[in-house]
C-alpha positions in Angstrom: 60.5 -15.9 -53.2 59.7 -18.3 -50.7 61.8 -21.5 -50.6 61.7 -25.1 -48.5 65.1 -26.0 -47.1 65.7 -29.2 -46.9 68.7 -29.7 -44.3 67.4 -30.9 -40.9 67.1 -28.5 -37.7 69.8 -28.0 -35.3 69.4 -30.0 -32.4 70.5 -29.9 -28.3 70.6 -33.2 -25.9 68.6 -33.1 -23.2 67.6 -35.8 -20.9 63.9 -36.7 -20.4 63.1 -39.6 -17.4 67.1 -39.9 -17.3 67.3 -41.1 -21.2 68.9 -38.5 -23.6 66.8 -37.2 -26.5 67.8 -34.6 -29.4 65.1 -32.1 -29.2 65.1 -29.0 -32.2 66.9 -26.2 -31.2 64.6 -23.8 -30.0 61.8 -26.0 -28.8 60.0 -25.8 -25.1 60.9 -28.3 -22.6 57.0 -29.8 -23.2 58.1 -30.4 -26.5 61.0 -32.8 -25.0 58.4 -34.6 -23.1 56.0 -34.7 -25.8 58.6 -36.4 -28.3 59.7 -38.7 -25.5 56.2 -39.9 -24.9 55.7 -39.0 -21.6 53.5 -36.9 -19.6 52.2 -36.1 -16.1 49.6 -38.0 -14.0 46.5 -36.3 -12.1 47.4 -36.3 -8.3 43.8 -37.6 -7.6 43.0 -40.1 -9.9 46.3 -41.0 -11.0 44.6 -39.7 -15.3 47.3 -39.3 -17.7 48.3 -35.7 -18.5 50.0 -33.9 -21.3 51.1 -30.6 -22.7 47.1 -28.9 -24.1 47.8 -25.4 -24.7 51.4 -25.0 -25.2 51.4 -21.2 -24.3 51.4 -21.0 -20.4 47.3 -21.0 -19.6 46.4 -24.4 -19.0 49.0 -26.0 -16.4 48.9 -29.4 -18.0 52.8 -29.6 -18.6 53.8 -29.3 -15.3 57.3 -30.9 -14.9 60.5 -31.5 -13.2 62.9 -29.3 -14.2 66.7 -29.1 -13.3 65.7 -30.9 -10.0 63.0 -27.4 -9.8 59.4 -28.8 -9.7 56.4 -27.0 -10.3 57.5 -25.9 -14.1 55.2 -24.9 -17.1 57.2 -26.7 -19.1 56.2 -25.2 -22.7 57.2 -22.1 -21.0 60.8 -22.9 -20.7 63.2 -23.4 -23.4 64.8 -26.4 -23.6 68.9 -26.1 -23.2 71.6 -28.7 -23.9 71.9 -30.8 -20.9 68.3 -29.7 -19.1 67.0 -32.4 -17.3 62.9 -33.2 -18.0 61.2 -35.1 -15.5 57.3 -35.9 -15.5 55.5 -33.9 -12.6 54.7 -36.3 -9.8 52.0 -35.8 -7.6 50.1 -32.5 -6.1 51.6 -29.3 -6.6 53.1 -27.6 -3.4 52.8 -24.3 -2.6 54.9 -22.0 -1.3 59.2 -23.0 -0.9 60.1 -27.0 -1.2 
């Protein structure tokens, strides 16, 4: 028999923009960003961006993670302490 629990997730701190947020335990580092409110900008036009497809196709999550950018963030779990930061700008390619 299927049953609702009622107790709240577990949750982990991370930091998003340098301001801690309690995230579920198990969600994607998009996630983070998407509960905090924040999202990427176009490097053209300067468009607000956020997370689309949340499975790794689209590219619209790009972030700043662990000082690492370049990130599909709702392909990375989020982990105590992990810190989120908006994507800024182009991508780069090759090594920073």
């Amino acid at each position: 028999m299927f049953a609702l629990r009622p107790e709240r997730p577990a949750t982990i701190e991370v930091a998003v923009e340098g301001q801690p947020l309690r995230v579920p335990e198990g969600a994607s580092a998009a996630v983070a960003m998407l509960l905090a409110g924040i999202g990427r900008t176009t490097a053209l036009s300067g468009a607000p961006r956020a997370p689309y497809c949340l499975m790794g196709v689209c590219f619209e999550c790009l972030a700043e993670i662990d000082g690492v950018a370049n990130q599909q963030a709702c392909m990375v779990p989020a982990r105590p302490g992990m810190r989120i930061r908006a994507q800024r700008g182009a991508r780069r390619a090759g090594p920073a």
